[in-house]
C-alpha positions as CSV (number, residue, x, y, z in Angstrom):
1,X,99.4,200.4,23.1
2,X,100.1,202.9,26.0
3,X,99.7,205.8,23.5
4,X,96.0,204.8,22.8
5,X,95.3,203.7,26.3
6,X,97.2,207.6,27.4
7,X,94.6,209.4,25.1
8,X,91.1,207.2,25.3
9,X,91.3,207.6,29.3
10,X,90.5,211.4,28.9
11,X,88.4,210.8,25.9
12,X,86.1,208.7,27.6
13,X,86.4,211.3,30.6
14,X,85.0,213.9,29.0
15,X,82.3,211.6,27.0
16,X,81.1,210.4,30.6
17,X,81.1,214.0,32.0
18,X,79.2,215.7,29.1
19,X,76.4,212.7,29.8
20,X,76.7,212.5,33.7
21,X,76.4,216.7,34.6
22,X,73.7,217.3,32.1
23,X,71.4,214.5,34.4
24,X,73.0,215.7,37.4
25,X,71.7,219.6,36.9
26,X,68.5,218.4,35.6
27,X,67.8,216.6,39.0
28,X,69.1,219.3,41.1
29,X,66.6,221.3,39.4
30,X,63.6,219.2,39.6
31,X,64.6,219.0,43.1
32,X,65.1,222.8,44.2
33,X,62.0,223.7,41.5
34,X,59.6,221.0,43.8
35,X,60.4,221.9,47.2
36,X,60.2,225.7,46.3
37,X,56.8,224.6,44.5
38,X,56.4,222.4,48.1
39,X,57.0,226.0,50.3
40,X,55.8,228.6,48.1
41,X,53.4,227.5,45.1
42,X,52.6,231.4,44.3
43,X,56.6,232.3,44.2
44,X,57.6,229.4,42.6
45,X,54.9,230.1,39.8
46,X,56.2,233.6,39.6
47,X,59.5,232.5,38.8
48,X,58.8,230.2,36.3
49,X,56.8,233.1,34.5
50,X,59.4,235.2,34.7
51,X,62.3,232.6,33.5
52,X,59.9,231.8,30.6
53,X,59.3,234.7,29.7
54,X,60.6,235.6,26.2
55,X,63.8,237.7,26.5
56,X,63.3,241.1,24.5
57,X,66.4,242.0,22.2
58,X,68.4,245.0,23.3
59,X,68.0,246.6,19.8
């Protein structure tokens, strides 16, 4: 029984972490995205037209 408990503990470790920071960057970007949209509407729509902006191949 120790073996299983010594290998689900980092399992579910890692299955908390992969849902946990995917939520946590989301809100850390809603939050920097609306108060730059709060300080500077123009420059904050710039930005988002430039990260949207399809990425031309190199070739």
């Amino acid at each position: 029984m120790p073996i299983v408990h010594a290998e689900a503990e980092p399992v579910g470790g890692f299955v908390g972490t992969s849902i946990s920071e995917p939520i946590l960057q989301a809100g850390v970007l809603a939050v920097v995205g609306s108060y730059m949209i709060y300080l500077q509407p123009f420059l904050a729509l710039a930005v988002a037209a430039r990260i949207l902006q399809p990425v031309k191949s190199l070739t």
